[in-house]
PDB file of N, CA, C and O in Angstrom:
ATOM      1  N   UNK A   1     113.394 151.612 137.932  1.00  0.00           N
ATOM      2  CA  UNK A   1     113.491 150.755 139.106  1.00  0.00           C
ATOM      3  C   UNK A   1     114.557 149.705 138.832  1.00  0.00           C
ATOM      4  O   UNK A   1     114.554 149.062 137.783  1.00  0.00           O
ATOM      5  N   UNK A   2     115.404 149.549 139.718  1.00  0.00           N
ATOM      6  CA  UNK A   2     116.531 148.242 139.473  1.00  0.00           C
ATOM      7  C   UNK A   2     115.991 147.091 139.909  1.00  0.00           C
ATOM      8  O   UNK A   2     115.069 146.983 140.717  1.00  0.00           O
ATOM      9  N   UNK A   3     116.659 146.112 139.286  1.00  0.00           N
ATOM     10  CA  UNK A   3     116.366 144.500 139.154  1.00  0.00           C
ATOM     11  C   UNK A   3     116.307 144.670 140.415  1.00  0.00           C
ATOM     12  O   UNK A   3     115.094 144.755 140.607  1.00  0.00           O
ATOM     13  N   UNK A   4     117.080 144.833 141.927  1.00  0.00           N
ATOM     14  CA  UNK A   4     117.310 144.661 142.910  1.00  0.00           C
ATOM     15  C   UNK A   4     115.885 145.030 143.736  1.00  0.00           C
ATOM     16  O   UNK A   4     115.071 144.278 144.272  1.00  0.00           O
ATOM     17  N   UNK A   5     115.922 146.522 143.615  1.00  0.00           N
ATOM     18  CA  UNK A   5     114.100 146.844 144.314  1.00  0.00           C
ATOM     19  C   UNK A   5     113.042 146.401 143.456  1.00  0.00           C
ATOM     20  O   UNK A   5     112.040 146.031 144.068  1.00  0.00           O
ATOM     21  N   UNK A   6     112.982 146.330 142.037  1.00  0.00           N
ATOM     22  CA  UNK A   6     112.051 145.234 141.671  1.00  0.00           C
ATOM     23  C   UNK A   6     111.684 144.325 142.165  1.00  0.00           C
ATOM     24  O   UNK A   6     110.510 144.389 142.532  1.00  0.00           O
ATOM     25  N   UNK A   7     112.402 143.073 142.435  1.00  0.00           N
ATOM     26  CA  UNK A   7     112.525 142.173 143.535  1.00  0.00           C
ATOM     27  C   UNK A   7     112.239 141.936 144.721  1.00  0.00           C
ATOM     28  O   UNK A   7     111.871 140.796 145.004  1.00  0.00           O
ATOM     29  N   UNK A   8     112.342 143.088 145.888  1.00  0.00           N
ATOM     30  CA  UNK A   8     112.011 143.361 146.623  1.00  0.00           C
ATOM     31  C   UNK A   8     110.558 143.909 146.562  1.00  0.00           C
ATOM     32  O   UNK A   8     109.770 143.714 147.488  1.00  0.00           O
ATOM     33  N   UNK A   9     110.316 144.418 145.736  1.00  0.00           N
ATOM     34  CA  UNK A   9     108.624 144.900 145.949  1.00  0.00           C
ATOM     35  C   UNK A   9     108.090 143.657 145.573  1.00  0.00           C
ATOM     36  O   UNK A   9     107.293 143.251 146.419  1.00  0.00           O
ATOM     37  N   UNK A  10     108.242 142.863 144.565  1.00  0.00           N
ATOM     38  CA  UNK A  10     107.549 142.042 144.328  1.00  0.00           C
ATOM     39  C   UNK A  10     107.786 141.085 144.997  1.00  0.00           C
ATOM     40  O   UNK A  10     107.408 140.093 144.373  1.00  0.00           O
ATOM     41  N   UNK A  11     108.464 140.661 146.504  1.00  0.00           N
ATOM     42  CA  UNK A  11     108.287 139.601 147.820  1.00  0.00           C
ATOM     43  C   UNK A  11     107.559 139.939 148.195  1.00  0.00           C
ATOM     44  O   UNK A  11     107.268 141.081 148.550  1.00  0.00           O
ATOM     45  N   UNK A  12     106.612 138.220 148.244  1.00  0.00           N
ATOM     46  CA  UNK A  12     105.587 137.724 149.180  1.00  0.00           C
ATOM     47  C   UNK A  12     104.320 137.842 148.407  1.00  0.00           C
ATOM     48  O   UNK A  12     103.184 137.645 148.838  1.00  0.00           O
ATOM     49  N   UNK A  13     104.873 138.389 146.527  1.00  0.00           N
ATOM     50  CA  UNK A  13     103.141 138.463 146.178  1.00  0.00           C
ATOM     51  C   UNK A  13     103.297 136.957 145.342  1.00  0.00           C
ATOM     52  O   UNK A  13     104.243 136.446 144.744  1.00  0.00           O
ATOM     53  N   UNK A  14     101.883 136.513 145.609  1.00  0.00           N
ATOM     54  CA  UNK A  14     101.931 135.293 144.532  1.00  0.00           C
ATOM     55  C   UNK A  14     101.544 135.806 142.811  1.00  0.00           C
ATOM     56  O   UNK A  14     100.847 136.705 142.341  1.00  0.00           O
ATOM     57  N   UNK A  15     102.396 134.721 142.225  1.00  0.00           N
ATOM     58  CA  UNK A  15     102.416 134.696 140.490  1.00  0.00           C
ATOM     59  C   UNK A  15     100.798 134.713 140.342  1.00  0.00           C
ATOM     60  O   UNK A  15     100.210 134.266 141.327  1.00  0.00           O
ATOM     61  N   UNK A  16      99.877 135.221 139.117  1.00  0.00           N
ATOM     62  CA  UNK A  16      98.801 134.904 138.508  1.00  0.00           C
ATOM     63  C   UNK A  16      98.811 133.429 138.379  1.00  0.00           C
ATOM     64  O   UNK A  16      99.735 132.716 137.987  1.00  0.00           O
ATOM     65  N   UNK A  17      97.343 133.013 138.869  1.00  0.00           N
ATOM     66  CA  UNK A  17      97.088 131.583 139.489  1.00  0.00           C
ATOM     67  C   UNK A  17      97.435 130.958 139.417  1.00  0.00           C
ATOM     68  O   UNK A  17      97.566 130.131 138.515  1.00  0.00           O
ATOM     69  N   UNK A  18      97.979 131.136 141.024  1.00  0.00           N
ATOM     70  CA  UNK A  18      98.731 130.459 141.839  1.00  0.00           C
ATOM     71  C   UNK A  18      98.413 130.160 143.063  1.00  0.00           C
ATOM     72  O   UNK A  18      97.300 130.639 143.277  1.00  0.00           O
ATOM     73  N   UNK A  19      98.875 129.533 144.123  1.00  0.00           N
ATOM     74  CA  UNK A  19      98.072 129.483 145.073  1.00  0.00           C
ATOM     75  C   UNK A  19      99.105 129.224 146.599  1.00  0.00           C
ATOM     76  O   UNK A  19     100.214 128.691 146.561  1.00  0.00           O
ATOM     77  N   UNK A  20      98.509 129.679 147.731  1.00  0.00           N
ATOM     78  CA  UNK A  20     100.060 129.729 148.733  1.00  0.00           C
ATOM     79  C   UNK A  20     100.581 128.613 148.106  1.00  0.00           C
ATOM     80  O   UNK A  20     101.231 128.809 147.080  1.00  0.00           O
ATOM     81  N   UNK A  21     100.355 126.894 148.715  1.00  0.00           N
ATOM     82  CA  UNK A  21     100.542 125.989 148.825  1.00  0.00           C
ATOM     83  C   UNK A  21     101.871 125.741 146.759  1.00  0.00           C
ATOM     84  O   UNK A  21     102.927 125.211 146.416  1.00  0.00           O
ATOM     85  N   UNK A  22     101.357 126.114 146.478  1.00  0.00           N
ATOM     86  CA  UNK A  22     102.248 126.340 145.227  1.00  0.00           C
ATOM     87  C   UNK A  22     103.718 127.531 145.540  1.00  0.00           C
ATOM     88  O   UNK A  22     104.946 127.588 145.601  1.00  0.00           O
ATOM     89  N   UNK A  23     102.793 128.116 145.626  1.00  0.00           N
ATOM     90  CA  UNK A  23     103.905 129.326 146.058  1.00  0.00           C
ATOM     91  C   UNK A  23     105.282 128.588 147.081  1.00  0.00           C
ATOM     92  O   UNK A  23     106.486 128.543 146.829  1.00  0.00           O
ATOM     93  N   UNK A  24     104.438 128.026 148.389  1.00  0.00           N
ATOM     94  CA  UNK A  24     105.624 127.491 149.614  1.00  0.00           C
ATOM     95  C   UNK A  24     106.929 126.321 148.291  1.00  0.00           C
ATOM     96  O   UNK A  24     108.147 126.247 148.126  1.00  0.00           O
ATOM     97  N   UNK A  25     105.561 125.584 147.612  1.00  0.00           N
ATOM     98  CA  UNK A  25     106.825 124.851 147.130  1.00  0.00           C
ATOM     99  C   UNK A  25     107.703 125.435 145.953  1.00  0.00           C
ATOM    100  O   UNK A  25     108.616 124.806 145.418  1.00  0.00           O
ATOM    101  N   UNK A  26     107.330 126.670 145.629  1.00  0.00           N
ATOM    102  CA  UNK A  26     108.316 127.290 144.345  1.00  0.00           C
ATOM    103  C   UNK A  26     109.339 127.620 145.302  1.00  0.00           C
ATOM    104  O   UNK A  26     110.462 127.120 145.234  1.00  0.00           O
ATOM    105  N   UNK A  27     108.841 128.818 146.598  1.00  0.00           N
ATOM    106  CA  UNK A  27     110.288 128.701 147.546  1.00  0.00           C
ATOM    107  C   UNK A  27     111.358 127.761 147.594  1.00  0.00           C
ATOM    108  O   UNK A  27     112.496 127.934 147.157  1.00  0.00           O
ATOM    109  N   UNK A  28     110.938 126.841 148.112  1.00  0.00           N
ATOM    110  CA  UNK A  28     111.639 125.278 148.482  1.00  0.00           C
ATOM    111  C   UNK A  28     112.343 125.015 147.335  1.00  0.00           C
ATOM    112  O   UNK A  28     113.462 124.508 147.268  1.00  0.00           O
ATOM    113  N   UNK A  29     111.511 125.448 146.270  1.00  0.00           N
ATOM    114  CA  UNK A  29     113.076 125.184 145.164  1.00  0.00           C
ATOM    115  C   UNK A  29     113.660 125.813 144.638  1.00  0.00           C
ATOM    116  O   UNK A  29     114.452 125.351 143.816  1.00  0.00           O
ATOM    117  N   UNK A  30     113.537 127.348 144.886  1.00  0.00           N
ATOM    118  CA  UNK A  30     114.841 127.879 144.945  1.00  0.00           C
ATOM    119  C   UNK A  30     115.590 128.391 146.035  1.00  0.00           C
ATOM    120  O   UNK A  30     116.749 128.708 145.769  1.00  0.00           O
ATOM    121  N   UNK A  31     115.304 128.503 146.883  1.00  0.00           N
ATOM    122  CA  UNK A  31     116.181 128.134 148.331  1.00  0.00           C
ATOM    123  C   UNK A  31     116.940 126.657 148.151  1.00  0.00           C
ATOM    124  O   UNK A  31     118.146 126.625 148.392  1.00  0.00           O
ATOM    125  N   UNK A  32     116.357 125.607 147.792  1.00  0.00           N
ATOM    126  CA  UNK A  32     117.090 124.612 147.435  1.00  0.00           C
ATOM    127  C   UNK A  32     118.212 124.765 146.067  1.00  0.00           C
ATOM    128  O   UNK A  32     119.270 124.146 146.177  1.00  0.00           O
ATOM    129  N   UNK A  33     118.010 125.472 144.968  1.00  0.00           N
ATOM    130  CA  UNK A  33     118.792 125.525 144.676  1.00  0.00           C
ATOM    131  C   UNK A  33     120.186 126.818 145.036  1.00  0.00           C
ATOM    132  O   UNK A  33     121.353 126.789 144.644  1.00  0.00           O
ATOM    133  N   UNK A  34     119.342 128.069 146.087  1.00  0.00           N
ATOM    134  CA  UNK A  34     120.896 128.961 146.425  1.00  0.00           C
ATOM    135  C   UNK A  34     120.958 128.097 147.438  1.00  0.00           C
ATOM    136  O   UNK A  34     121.619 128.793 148.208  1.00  0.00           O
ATOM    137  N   UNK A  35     120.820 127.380 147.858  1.00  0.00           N
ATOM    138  CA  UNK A  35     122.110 126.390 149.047  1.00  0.00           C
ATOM    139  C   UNK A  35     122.700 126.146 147.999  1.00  0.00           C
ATOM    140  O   UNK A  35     123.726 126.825 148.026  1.00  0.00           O
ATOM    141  N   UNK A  36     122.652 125.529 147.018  1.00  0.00           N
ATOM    142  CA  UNK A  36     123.563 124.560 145.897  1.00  0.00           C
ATOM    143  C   UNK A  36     124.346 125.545 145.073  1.00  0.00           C
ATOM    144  O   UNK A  36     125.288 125.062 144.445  1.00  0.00           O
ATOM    145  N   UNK A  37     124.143 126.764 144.967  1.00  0.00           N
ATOM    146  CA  UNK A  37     124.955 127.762 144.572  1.00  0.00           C
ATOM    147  C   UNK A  37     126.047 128.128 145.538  1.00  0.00           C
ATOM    148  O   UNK A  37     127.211 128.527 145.502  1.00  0.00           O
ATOM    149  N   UNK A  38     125.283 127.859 146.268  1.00  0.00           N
ATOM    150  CA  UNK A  38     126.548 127.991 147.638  1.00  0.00           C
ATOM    151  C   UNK A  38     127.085 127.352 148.646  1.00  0.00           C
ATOM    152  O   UNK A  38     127.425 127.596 149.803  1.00  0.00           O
ATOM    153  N   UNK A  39     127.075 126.529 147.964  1.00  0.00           N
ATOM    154  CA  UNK A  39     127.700 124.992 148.633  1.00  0.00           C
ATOM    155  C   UNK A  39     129.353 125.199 147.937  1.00  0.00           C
ATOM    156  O   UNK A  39     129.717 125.355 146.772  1.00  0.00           O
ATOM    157  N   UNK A  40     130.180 125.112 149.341  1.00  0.00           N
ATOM    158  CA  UNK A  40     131.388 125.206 149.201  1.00  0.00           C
ATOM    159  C   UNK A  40     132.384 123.595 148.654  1.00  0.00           C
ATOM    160  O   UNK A  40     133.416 123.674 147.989  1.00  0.00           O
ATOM    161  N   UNK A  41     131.833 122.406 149.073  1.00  0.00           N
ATOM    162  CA  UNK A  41     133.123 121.212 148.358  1.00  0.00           C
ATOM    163  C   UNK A  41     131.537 120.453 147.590  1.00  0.00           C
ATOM    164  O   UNK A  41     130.337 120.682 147.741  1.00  0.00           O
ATOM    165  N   UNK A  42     132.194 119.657 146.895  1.00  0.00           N
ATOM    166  CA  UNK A  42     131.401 118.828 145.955  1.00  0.00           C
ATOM    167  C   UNK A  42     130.573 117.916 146.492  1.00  0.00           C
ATOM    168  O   UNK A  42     129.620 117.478 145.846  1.00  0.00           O
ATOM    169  N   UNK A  43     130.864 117.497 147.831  1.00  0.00           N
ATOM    170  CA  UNK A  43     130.094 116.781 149.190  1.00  0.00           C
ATOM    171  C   UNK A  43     128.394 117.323 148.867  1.00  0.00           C
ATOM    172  O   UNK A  43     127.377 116.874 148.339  1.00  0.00           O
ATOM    173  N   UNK A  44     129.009 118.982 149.786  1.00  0.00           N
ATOM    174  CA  UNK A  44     127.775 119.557 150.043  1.00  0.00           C
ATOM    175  C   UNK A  44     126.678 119.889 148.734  1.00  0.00           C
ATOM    176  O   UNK A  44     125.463 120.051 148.848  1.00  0.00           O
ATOM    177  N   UNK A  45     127.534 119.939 147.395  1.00  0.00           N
ATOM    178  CA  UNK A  45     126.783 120.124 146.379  1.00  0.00           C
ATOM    179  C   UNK A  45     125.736 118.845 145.833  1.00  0.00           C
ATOM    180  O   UNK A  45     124.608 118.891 145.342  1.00  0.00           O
ATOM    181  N   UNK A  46     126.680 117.656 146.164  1.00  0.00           N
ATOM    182  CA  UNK A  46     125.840 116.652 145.763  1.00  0.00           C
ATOM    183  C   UNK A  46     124.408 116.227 146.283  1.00  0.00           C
ATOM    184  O   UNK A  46     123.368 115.771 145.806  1.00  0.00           O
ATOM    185  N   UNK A  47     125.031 116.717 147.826  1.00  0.00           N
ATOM    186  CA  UNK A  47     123.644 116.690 148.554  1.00  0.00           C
ATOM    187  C   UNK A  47     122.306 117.522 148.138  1.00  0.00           C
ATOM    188  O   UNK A  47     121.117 117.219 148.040  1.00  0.00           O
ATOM    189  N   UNK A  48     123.219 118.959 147.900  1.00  0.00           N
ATOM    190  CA  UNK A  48     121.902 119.763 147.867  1.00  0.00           C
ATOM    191  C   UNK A  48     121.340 119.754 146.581  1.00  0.00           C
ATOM    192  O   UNK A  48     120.232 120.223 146.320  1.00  0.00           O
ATOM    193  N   UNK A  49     122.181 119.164 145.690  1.00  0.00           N
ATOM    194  CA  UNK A  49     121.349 118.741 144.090  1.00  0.00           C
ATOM    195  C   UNK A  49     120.207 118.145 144.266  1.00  0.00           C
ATOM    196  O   UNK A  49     119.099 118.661 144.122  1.00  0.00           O
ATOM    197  N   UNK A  50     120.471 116.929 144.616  1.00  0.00           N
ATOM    198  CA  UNK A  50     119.732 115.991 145.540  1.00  0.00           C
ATOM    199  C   UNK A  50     118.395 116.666 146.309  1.00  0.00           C
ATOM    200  O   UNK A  50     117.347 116.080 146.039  1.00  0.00           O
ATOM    201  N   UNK A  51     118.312 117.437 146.927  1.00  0.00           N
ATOM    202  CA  UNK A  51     117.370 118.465 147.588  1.00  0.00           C
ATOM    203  C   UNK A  51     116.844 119.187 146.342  1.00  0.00           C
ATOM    204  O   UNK A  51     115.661 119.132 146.004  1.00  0.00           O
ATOM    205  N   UNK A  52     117.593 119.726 145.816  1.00  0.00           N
ATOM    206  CA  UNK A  52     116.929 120.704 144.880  1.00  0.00           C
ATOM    207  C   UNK A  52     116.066 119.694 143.841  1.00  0.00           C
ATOM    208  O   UNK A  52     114.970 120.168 143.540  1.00  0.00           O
ATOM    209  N   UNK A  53     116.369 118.396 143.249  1.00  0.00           N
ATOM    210  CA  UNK A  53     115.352 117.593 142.049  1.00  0.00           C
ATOM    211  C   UNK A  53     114.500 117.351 143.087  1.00  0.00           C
ATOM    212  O   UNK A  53     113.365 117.683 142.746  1.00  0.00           O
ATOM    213  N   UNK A  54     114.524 117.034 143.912  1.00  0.00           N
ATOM    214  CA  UNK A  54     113.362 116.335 145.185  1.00  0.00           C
ATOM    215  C   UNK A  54     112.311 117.669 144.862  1.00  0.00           C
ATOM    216  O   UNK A  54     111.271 117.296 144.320  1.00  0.00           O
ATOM    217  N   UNK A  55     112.377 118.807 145.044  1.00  0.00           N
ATOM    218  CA  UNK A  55     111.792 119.985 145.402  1.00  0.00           C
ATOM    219  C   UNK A  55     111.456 120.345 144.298  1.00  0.00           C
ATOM    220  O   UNK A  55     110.351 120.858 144.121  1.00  0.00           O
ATOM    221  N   UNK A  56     112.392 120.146 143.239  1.00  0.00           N
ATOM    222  CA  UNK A  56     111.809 120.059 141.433  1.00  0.00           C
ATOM    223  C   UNK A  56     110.475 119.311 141.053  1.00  0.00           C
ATOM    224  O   UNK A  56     109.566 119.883 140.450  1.00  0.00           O
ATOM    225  N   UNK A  57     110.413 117.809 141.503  1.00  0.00           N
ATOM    226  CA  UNK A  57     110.166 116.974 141.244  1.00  0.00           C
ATOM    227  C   UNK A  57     108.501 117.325 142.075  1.00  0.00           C
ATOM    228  O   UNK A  57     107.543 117.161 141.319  1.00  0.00           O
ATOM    229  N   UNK A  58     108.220 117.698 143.272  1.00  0.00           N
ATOM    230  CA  UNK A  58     107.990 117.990 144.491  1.00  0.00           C
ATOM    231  C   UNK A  58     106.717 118.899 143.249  1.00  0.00           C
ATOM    232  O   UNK A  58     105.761 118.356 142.695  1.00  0.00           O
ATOM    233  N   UNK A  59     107.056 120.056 143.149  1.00  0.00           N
ATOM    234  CA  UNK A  59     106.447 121.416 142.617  1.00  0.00           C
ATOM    235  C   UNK A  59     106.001 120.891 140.856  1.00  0.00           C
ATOM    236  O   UNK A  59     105.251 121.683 140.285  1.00  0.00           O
ATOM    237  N   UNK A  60     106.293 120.045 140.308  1.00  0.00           N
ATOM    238  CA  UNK A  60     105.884 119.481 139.090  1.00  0.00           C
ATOM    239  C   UNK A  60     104.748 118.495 139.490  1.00  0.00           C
ATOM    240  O   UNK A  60     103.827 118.295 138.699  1.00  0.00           O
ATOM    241  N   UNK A  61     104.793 117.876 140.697  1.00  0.00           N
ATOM    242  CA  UNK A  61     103.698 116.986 141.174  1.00  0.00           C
ATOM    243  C   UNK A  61     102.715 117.765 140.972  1.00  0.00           C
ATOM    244  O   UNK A  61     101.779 117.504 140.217  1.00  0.00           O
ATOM    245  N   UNK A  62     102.885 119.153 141.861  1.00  0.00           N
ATOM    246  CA  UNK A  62     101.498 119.859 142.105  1.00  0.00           C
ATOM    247  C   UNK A  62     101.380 120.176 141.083  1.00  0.00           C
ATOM    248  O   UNK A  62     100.315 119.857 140.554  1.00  0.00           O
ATOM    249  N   UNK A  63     102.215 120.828 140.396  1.00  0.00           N
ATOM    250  CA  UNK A  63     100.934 121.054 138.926  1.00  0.00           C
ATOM    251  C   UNK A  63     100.583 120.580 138.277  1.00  0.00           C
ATOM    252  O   UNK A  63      99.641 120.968 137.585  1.00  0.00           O
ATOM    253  N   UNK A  64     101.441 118.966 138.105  1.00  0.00           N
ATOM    254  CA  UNK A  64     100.375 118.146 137.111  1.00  0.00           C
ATOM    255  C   UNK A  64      98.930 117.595 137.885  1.00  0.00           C
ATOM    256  O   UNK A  64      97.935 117.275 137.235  1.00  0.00           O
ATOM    257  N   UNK A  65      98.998 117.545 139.375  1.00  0.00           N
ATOM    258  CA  UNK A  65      97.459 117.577 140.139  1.00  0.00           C
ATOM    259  C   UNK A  65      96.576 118.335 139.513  1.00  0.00           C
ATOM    260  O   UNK A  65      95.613 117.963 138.843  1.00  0.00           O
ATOM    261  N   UNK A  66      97.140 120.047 139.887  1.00  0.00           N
ATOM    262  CA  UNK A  66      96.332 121.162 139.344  1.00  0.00           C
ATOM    263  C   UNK A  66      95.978 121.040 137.913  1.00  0.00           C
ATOM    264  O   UNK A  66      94.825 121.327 137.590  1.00  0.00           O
ATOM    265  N   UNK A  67      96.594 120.756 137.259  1.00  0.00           N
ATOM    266  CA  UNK A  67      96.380 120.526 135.733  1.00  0.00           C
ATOM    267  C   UNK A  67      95.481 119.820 135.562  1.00  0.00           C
ATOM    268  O   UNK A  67      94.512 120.309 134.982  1.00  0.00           O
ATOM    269  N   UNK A  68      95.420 118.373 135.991  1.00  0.00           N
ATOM    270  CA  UNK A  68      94.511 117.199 136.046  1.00  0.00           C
ATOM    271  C   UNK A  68      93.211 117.632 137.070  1.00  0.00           C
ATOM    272  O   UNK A  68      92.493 116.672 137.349  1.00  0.00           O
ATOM    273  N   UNK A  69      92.914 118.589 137.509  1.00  0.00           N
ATOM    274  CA  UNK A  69      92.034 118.478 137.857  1.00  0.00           C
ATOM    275  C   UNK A  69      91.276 119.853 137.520  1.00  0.00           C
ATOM    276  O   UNK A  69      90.387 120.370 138.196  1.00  0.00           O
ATOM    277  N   UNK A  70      91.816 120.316 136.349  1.00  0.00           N
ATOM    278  CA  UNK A  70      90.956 121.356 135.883  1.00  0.00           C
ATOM    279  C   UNK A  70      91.118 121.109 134.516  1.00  0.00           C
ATOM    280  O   UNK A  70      91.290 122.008 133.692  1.00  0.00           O
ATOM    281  N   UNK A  71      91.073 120.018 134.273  1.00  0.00           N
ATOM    282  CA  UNK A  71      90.632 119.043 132.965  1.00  0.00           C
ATOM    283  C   UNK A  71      91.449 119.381 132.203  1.00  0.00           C
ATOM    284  O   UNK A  71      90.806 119.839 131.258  1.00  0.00           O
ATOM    285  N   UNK A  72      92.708 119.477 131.937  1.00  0.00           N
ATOM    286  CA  UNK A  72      93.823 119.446 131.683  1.00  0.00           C
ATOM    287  C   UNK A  72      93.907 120.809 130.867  1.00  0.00           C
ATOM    288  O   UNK A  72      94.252 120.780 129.686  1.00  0.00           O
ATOM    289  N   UNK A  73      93.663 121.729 131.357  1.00  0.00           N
ATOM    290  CA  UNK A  73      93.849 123.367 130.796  1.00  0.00           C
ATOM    291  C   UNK A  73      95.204 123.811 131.613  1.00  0.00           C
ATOM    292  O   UNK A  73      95.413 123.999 132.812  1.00  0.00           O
ATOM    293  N   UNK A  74      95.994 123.894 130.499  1.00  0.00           N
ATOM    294  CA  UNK A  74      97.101 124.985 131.555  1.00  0.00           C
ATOM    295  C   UNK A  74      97.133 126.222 131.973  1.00  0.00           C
ATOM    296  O   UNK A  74      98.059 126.608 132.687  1.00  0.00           O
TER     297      UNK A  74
END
């Protein structure tokens, strides 16, 4: 199987526990970062850096919640 249909079969399943609400924000950051891959002048890159730590930052919240509230087991 190629990296390519690999990929494709495996859209839309969630990682081992995990949960949507985790899942929406792993999207968000990497969609945030292919805008920033493909951001054409240094303008648009700065911005979407900017987007992408927000969405970093964003998805590290939730799991240190999740973490902290299952008594700190990762």
């Amino acid at each position: 199987m190629s990296y390519a249909s690999n990929v494709n079969a495996n859209a839309g399943m969630m990682l081992p526990e995990s949960t949507p609400e985790r899942e929406e924000l792993r999207d968000k950051v990497w969609d945030a970062w292919n805008q920033y891959v493909d951001a054409i002048t240094e303008r648009q890159r700065k911005a979407l850096r900017k987007r992408f730590h927000q969405a970093a930052e964003e998805l590290a919240g939730y799991d240190a919640k999740v973490n902290e509230n299952q008594g700190g087991r990762s």
